[in-house]
DRENKE-572012 format. One record per atom (N, C-alpha, C): atom name; x, y, z; residue number from 1. Coordinates in pm, whole numbers, plus 32768, in hexadecimal, padded with zeros to 4 digits. Layout:
REM DRENKE-572012
> CA X Y Z NUM
...
END
This chain:
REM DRENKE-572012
> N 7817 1DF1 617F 1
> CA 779F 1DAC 6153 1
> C 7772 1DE4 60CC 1
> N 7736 1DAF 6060 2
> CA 76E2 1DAE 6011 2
> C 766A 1D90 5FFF 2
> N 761A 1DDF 5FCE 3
> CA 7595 1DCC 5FAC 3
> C 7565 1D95 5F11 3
> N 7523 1D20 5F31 4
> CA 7511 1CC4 5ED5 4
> C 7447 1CF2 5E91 4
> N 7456 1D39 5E2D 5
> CA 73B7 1D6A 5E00 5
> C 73C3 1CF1 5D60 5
> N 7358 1CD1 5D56 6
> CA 72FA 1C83 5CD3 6
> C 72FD 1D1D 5CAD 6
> N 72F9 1D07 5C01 7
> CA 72D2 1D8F 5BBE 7
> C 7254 1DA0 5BCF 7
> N 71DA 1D25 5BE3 8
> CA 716C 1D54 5BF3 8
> C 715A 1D6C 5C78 8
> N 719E 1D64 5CE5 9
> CA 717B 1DB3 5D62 9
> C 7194 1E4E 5D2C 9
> N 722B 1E80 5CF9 10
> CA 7235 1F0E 5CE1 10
> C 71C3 1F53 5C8B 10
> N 718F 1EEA 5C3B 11
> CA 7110 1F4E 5C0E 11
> C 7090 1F4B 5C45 11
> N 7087 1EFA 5CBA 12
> CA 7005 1EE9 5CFB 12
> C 7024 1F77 5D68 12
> N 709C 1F81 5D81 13
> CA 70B8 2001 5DC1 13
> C 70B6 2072 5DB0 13
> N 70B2 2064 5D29 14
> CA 70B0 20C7 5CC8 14
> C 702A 20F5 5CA0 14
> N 6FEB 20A5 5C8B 15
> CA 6F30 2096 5C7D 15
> C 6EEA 20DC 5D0B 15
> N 6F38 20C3 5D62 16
> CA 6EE3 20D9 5DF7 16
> C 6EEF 215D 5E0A 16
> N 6F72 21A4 5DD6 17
> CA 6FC3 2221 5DEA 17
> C 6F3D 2276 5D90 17
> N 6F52 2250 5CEF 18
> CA 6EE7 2295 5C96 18
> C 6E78 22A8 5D03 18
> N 6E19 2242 5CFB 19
> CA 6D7E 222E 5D2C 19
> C 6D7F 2269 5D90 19
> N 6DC7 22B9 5E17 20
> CA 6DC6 22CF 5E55 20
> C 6DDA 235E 5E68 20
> N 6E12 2386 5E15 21
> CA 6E60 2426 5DFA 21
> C 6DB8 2473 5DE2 21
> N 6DF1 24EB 5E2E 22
> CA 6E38 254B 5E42 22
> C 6E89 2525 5ED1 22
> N 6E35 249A 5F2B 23
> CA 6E60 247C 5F82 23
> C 6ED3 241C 5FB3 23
> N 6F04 23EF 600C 24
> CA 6F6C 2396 6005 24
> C 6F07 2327 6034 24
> N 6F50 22BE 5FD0 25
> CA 6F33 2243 5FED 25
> C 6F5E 21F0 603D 25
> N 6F53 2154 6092 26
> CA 6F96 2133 60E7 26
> C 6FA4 2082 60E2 26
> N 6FFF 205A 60F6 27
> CA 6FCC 1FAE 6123 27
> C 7053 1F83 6150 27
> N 7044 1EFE 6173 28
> CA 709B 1E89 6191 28
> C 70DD 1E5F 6155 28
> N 716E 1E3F 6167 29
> CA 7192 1DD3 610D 29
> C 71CC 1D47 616A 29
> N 71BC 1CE2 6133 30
> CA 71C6 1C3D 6173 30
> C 7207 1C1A 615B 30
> N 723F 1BD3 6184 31
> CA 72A6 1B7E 613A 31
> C 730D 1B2E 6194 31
> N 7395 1B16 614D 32
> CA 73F0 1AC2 61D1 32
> C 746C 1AA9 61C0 32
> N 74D7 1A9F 6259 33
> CA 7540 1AD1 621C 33
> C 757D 1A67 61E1 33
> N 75EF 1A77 6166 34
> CA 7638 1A1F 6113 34
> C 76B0 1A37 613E 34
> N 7704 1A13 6172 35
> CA 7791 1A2C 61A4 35
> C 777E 1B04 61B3 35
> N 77B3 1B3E 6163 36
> CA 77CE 1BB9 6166 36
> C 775A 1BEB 60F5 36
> N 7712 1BCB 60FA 37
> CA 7699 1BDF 609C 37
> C 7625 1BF2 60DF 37
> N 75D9 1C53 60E3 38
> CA 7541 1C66 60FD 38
> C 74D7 1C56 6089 38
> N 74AF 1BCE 6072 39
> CA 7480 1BCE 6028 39
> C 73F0 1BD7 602D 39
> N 738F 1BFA 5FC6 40
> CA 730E 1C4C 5FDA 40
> C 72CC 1BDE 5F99 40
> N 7259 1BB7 5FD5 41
> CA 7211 1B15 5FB5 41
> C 7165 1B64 5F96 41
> N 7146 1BBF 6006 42
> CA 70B0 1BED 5FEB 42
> C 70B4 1C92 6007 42
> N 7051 1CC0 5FD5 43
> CA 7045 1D60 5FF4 43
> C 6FA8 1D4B 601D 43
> N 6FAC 1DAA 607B 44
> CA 6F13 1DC8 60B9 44
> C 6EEC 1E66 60A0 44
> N 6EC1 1E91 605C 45
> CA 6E8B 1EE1 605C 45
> C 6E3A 1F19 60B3 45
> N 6E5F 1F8B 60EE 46
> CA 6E05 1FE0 6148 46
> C 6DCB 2074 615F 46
> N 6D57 2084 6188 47
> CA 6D38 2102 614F 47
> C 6D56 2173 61A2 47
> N 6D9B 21D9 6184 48
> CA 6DC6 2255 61EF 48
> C 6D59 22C0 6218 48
> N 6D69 2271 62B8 49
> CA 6D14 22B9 62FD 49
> C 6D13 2335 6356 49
> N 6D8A 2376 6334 50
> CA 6D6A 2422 6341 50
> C 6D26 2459 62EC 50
> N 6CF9 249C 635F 51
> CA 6C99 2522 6327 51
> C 6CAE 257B 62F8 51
> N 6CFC 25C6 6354 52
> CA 6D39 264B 6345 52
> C 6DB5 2667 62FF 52
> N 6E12 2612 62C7 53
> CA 6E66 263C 625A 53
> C 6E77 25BF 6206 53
> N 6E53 259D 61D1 54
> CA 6E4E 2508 619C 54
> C 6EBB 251E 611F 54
> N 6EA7 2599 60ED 55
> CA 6EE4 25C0 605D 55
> C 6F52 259F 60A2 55
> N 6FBB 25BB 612A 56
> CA 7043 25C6 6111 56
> C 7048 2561 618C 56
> N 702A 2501 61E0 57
> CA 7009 24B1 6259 57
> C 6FC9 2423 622D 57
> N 6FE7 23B6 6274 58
> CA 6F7F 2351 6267 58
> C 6F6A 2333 630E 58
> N 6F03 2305 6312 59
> CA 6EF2 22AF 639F 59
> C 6EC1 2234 6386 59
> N 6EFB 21D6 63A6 60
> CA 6EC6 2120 63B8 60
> C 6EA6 213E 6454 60
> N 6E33 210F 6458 61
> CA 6DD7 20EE 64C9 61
> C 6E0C 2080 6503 61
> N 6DF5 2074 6580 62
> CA 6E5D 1FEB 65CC 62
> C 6DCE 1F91 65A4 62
> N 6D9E 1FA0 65A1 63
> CA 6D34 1F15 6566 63
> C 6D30 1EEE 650B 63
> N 6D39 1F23 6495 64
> CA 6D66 1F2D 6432 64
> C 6E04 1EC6 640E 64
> N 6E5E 1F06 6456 65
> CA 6EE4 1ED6 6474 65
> C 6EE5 1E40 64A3 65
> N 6E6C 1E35 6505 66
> CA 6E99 1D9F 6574 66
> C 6E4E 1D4D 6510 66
> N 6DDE 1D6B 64C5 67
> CA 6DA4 1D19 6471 67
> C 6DF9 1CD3 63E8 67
> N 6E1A 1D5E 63CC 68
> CA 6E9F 1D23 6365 68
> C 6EFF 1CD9 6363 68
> N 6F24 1D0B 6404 69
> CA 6F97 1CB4 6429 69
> C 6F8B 1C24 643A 69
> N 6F17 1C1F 6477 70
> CA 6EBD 1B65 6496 70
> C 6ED0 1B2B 6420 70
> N 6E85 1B8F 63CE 71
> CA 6E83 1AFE 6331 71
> C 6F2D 1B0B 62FD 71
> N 6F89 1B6F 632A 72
> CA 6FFD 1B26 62E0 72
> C 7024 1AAE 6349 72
> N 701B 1AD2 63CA 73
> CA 701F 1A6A 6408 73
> C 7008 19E7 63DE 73
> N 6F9C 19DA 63CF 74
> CA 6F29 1951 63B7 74
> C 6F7A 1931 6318 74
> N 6FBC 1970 62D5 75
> CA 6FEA 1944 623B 75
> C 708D 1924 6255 75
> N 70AE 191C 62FB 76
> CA 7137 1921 62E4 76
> C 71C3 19A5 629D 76
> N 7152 19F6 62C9 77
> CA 71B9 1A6E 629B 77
> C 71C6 1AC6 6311 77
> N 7235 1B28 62F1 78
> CA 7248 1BA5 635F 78
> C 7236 1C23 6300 78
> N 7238 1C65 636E 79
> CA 721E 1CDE 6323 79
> C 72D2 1D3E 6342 79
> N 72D5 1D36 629B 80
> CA 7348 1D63 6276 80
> C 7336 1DFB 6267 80
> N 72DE 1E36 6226 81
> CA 72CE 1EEF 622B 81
> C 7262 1F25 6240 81
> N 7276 1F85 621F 82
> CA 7205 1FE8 61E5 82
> C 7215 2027 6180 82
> N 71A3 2029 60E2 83
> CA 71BB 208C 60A1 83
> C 7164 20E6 607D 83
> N 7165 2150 6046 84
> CA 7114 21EA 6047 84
> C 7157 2213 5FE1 84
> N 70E3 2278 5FC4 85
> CA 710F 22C6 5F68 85
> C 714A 2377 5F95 85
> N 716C 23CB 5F32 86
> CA 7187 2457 5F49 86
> C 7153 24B6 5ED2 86
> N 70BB 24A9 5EF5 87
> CA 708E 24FF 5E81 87
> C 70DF 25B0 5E5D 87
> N 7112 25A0 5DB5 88
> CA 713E 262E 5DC3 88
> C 71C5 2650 5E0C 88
> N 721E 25DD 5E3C 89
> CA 7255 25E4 5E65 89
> C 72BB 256A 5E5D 89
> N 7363 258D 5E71 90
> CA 7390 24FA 5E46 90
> C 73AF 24A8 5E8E 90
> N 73E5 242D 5E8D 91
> CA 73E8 2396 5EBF 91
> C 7440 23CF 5F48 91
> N 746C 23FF 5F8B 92
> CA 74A6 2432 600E 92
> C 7458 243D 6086 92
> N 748D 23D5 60FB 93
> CA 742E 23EB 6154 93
> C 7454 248F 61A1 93
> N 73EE 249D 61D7 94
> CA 73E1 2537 6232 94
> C 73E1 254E 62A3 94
> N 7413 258F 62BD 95
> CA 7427 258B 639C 95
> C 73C0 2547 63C1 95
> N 732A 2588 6385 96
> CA 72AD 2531 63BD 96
> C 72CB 2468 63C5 96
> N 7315 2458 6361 97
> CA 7319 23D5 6347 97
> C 7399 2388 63B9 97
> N 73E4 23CD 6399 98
> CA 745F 23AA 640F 98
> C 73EA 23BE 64A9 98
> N 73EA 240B 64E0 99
> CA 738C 2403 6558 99
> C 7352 23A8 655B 99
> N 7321 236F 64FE 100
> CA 72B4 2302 651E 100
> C 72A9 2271 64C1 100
> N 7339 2253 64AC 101
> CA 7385 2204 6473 101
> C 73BD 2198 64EA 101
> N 73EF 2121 64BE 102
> CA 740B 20B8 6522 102
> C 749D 2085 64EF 102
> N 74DE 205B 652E 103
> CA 7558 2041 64FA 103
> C 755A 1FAB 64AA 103
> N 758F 1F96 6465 104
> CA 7597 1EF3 640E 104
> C 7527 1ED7 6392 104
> N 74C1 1F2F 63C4 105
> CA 7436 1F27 6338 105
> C 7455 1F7C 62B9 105
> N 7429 1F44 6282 106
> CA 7477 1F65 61DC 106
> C 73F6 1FE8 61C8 106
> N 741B 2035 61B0 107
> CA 73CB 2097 6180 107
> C 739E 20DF 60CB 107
> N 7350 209F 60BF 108
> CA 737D 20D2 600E 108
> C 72FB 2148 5FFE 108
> N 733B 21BC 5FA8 109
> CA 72FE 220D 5F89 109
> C 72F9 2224 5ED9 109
> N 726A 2239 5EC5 110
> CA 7265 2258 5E43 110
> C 7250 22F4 5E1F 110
> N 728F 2318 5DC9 111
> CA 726F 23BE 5DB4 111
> C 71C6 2386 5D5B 111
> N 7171 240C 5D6E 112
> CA 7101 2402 5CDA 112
> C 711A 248A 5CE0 112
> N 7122 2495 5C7E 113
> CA 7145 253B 5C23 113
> C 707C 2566 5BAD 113
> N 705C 25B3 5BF1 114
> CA 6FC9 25A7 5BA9 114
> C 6F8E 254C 5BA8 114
> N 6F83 24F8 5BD0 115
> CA 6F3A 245A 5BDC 115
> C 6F5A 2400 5BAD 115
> N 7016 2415 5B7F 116
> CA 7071 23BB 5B0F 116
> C 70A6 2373 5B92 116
> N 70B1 230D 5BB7 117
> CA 712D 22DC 5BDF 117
> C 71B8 22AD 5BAD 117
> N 7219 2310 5BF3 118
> CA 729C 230A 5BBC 118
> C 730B 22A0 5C11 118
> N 7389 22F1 5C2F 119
> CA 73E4 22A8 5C65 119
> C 73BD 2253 5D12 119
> N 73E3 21E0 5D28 120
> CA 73CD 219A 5D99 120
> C 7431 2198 5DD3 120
> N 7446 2190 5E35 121
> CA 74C1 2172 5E83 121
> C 7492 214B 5F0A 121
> N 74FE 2102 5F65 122
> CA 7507 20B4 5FCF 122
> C 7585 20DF 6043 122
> N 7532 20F5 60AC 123
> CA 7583 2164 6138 123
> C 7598 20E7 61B3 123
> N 75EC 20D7 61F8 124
> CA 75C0 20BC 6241 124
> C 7618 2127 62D9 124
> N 75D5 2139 6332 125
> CA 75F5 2167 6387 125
> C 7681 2144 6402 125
> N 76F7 219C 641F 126
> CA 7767 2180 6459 126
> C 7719 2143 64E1 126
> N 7784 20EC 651A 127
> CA 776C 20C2 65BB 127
> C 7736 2136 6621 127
> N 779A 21A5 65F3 128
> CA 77A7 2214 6689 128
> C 775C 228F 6644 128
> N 76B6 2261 6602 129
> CA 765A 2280 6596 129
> C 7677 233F 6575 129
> N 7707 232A 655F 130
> CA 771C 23E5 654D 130
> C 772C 23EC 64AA 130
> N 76FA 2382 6442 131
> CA 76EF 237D 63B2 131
> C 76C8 2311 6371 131
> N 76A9 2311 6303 132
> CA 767A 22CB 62BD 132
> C 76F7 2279 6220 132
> N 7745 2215 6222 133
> CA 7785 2204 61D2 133
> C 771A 21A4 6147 133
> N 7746 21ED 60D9 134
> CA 770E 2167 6048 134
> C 773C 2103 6055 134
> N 76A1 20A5 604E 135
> CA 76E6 2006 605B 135
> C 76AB 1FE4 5FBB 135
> N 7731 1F70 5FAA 136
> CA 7716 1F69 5F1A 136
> C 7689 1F2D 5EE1 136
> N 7668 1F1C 5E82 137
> CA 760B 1EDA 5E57 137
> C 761D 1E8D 5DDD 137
> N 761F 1E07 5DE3 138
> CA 7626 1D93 5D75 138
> C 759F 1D4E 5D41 138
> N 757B 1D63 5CE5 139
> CA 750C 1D69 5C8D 139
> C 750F 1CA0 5C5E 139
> N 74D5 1C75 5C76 140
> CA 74C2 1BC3 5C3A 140
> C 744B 1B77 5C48 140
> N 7419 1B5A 5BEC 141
> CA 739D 1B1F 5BC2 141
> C 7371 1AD0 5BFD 141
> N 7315 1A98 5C6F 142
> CA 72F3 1A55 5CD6 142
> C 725B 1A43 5CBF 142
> N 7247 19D1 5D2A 143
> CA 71C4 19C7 5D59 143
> C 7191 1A40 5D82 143
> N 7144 1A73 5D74 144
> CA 7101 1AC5 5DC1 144
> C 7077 1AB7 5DF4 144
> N 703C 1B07 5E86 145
> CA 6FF9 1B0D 5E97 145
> C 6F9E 1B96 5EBD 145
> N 6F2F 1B84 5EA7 146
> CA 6EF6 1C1B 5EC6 146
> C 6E5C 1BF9 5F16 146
> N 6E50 1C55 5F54 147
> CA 6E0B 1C34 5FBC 147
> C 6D75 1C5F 5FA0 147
END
């Protein structure tokens, strides 16, 4: 599979990563499948609701989650990932992330290096969830939507 990002989704990801740092940032991505393509139609932005380590952790609230999920619903979309950031740290997910990772959801992580956001990349998790392989990412100018 491939992951299909608008350049202005990668910088809306990129924007969320900044504004958010020192903490990790978090949201949705929408979208639907194209033969072997996951393609990304809306991003939802959401705000990370841990407390206690936020700098290196995110938590999406299941209310949060089911609400999000409704309106991609209601727009005809699925929910294709999750992406976050890794403040200070680079685009690689982390045991924390494998643990609590789902198999088939595209995972994209943005490094922010000082409140820069740098390299992005896209994980998605093995079947028999003992790793995380790079799924590619194809960049093409689309409709987009933002929520």
């Amino acid at each position: 599979m491939t992951l299909v990002l608008d350049p202005r989704q990668i910088a809306a990801i990129r924007r969320h990563g900044e504004a958010d740092y020192p903490h990790e940032a978090c949201g949705l991505i929408g979208g639907a499948l194209e033969g072997d393509r996951k393609v990304a139609v809306q991003l939802v932005p959401l705000a990370n609701q841990r407390t206690d380590s936020a700098r290196n952790r995110y938590l999406i609230d299941p209310d949060s989650f089911r609400r999000a999920q409704e309106k991609l619903d209601r727009d005809g979309l699925d929910v294709l990932g999750v992406y976050h950031s890794h403040p200070d740290h680079p685009p690689a997910p982390s045991a924390f992330d494998r643990e609590h990772a789902w198999p088939w959801l595209s995972y994209v992580i943005v490094a922010v290096g000082r409140g820069r956001a740098g390299e992005l990349k896209s994980w998605v998790l093995t079947d028999d969830r003992e790793a995380f392989g790079e799924e590619p990412i194809t960049t093409e100018e689309r409709k987009v939507v933002w929520q």
